[in-house]
DRENDRENMAR-720255 format. One record per residue (C-alpha): residue number from 1; x, y, z negated. Coordinates in steps of 0.1 Angstrom, whole numbers, plus 5000, padded with zeros to 4 digits. Layout:
BEGIN
+-----+------+------+------+
! num !   px !   py !   pz !
+-----+------+------+------+
! NUM !    X !    Y !    Z !
...
+-----+------+------+------+
END
This chain:
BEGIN
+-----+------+------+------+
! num !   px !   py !   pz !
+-----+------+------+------+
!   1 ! 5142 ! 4802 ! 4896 !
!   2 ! 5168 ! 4828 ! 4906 !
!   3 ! 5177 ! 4835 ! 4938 !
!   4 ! 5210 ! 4852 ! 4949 !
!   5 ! 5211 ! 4874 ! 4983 !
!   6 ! 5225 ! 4906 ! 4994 !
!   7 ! 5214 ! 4942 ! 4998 !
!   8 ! 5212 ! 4964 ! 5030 !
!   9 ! 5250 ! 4976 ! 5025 !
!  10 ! 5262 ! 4940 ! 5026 !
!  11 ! 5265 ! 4939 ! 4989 !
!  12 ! 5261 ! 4901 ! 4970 !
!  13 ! 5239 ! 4900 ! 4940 !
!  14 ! 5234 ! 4869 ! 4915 !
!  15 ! 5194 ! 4873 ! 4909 !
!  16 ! 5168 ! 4901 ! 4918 !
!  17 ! 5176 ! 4915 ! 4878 !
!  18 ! 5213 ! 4922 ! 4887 !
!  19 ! 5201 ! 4941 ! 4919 !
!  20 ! 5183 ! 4959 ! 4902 !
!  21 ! 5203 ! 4964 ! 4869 !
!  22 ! 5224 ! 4981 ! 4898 !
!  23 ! 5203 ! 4998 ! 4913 !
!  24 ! 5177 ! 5018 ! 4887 !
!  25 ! 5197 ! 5009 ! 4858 !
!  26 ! 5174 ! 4983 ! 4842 !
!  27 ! 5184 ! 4972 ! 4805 !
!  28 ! 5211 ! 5000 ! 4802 !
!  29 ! 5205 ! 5031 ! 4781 !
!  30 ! 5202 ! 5058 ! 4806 !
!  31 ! 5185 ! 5089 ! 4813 !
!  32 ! 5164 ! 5071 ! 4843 !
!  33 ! 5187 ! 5090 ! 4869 !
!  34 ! 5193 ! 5060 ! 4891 !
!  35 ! 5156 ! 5048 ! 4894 !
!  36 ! 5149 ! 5087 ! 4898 !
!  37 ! 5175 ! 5086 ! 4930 !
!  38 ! 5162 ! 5052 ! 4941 !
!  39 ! 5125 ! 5068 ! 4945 !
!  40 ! 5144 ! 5097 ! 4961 !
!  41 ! 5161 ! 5086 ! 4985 !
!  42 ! 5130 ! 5061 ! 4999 !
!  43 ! 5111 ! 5092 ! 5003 !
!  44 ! 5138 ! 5110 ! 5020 !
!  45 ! 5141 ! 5083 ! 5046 !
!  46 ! 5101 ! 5083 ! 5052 !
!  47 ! 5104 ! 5116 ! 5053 !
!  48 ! 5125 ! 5116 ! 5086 !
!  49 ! 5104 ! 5091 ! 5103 !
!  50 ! 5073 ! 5105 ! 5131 !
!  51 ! 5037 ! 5099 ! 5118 !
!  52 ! 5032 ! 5073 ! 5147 !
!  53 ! 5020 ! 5037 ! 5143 !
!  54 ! 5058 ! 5027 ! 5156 !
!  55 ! 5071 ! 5056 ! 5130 !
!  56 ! 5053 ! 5039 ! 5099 !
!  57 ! 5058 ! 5000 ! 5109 !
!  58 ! 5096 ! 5008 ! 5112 !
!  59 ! 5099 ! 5003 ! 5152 !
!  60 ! 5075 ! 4973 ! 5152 !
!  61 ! 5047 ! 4989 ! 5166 !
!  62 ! 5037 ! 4959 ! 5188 !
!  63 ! 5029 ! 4941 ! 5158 !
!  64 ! 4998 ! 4963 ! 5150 !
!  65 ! 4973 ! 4944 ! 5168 !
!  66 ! 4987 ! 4915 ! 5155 !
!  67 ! 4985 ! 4925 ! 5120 !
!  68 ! 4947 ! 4940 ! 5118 !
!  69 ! 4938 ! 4905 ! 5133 !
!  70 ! 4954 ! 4887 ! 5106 !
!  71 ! 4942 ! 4912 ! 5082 !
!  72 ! 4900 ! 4911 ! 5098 !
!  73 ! 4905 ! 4869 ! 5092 !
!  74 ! 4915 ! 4877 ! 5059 !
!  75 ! 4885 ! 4898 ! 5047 !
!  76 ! 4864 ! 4879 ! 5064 !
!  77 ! 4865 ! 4849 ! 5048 !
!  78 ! 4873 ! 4870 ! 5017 !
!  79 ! 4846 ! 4890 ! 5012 !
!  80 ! 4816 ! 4871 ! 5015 !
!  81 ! 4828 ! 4849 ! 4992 !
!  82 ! 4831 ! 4872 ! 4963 !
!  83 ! 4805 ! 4893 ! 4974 !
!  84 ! 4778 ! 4874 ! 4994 !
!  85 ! 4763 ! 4881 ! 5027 !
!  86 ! 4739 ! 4911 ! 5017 !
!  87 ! 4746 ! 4946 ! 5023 !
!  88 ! 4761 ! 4967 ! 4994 !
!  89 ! 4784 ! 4996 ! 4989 !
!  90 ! 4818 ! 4987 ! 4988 !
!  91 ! 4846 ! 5009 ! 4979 !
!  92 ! 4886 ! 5002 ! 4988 !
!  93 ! 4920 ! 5020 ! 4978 !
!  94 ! 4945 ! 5020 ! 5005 !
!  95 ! 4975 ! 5019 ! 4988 !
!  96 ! 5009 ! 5033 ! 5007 !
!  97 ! 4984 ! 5041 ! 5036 !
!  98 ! 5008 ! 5060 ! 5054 !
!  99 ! 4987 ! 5081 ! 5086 !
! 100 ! 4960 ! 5057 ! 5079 !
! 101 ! 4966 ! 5030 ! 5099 !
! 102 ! 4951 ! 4999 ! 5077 !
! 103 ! 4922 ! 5022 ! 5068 !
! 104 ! 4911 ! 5033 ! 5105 !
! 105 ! 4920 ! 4997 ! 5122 !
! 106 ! 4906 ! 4976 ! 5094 !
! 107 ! 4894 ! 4988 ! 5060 !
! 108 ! 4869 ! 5015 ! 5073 !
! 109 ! 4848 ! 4984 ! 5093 !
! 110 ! 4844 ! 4963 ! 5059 !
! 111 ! 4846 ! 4991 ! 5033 !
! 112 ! 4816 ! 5024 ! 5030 !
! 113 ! 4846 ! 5046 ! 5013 !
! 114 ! 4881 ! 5041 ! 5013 !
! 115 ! 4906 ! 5062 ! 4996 !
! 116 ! 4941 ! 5068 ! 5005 !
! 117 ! 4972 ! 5067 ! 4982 !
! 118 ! 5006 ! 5077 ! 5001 !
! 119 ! 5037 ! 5098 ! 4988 !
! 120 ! 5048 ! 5112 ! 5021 !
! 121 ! 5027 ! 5142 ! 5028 !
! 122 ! 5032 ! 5145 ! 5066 !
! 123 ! 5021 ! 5108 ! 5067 !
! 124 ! 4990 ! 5116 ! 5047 !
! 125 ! 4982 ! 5147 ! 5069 !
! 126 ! 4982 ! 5130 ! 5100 !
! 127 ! 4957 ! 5104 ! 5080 !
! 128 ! 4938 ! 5133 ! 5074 !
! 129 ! 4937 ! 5144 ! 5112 !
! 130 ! 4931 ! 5107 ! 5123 !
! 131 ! 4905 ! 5099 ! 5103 !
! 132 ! 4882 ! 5134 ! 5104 !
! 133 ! 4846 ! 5125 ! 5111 !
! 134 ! 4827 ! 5138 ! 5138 !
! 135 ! 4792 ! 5158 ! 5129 !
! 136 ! 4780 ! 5153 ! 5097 !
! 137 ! 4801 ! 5132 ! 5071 !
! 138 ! 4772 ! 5124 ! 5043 !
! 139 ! 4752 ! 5105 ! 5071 !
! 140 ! 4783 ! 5082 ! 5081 !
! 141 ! 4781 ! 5054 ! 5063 !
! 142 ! 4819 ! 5044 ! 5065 !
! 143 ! 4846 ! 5068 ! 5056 !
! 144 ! 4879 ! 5082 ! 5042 !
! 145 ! 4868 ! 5098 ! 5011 !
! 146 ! 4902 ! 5108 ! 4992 !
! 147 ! 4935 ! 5115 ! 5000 !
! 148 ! 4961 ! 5111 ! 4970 !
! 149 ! 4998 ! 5126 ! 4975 !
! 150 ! 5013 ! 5108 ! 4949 !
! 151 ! 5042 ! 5079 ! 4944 !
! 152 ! 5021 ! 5044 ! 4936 !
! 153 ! 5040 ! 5041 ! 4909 !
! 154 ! 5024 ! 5070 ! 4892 !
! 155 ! 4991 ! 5069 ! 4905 !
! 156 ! 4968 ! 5055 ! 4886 !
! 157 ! 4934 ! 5045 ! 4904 !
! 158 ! 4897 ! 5054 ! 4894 !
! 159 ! 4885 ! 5032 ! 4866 !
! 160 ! 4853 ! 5012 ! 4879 !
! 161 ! 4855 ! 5030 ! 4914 !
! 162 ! 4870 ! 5002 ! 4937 !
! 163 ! 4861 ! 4972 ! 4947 !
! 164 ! 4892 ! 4963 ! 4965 !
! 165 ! 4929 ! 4977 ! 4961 !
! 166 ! 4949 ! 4970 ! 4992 !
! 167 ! 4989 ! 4972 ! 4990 !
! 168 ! 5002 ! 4963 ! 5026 !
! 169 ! 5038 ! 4958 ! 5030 !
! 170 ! 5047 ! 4989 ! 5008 !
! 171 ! 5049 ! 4972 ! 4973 !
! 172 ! 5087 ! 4962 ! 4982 !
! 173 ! 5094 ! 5001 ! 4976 !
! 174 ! 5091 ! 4995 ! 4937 !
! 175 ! 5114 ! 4980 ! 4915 !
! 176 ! 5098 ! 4948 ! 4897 !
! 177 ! 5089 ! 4968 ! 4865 !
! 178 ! 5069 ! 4992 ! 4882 !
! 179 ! 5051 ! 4968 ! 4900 !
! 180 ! 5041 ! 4953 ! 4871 !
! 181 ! 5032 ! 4985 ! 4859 !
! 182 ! 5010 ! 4996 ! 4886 !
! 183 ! 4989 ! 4959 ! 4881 !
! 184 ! 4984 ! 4968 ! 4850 !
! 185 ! 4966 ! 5000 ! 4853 !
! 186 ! 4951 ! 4988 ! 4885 !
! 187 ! 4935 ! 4959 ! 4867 !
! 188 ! 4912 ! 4979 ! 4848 !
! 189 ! 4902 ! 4999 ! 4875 !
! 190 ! 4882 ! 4974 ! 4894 !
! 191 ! 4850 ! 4966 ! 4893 !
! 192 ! 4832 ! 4933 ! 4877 !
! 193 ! 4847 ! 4913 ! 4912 !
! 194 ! 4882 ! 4920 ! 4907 !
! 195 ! 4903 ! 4915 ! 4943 !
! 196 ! 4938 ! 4922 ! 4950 !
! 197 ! 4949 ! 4922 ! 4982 !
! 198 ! 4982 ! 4918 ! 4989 !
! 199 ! 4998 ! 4921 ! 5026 !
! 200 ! 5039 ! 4914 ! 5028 !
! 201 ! 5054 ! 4909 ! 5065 !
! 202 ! 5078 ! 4877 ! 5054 !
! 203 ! 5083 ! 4863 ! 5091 !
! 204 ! 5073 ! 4869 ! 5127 !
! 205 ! 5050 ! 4840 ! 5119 !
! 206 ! 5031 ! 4863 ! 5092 !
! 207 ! 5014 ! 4882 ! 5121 !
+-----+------+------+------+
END
């Protein structure tokens, strides 16, 4: 069912396919310009924002606590059900990870490796910074591993490496088609256990 709503200028639209017919140019025969600009100018914006816990969660820092909670129930209930209760290696992508927020808080206490995916290189530098191990790295058994500077919607994750892809919040940056896209690819890239996380702040309630 199609729902009608307005944009963040104020603007009425009919369905989600007219917003974005609008906005990237969907169905039209264009050069891609408009979903080019679209990408653009959501960088640009991160790009102004402080590598801070209130920077990345828009202002909403308070809700951090609140989220990794929700986030810990999640998992686990989560992952002893698809993977048991005995001790393996388990690998996560962090998706839009920003300065590493999710990973340190949350992913790094359930996960041996975690990469990092994020398209705003000062936010994936200060994930760098915040998430250096002390002494020697090969002996900790939790830990950052890779740090990808590159837009999800052209990043294509490891095939077979991960056993869970987490997107938190940032999967509203990409227009309908290139989420699609990115499930896709990402499908294949899991292993046997196939887990998709998905994390969206719909109300205060969410958290």
């Amino acid at each position: 069912m199609e729902a009608g709503g307005l944009d963040s200028d104020g603007r009425g639209f009919s369905s989600a396919k007219e917003m974005w017919s609008e906005e990237i140019g969907i169905a039209e025969a264009e050069d891609g310009s408009k979903r080019h600009e679209w990408y653009r100018k959501g960088i640009a914006y991160w790009q102004a924002v402080e590598a801070s816990v209130d920077g990345v969660l828009g202002g909403y820092g308070h809700v951090n606590e609140a989220d990794v909670k929700g986030s810990a129930a999640f998992l686990n209930t989560l992952l002893p059900n698809r993977f048991g209760t005995e001790r393996r290696h388990l690998v996560a992508l962090d998706c839009g990870s920003g300065i590493g927020r999710v990973t340190k808080n949350l992913l790094l206490r359930y996960f041996n490796e975690v990469d990092l995916v994020e398209p705003v290189s000062h936010f994936l530098e200060a994930a760098r910074e915040n998430l250096t191990l002390d002494g020697d790295s090969e002996k900790d058994a939790h830990k950052a591993v890779n740090f990808y500077c590159i837009p999800l919607q052209e990043f294509t994750p490891e095939v077979g490496r991960y056993d869970v892809i987490w997107i938190q919040w940032c999967i509203g940056q990409l227009p309908d088609d290139d989420f699609i896209s990115f499930f896709k690819r990402a499908k294949f890239c899991l292993l046997d256990v196939l887990i998709k996380c998905i994390s969206f702040l719909l109300s205060d309630q969410a958290v």
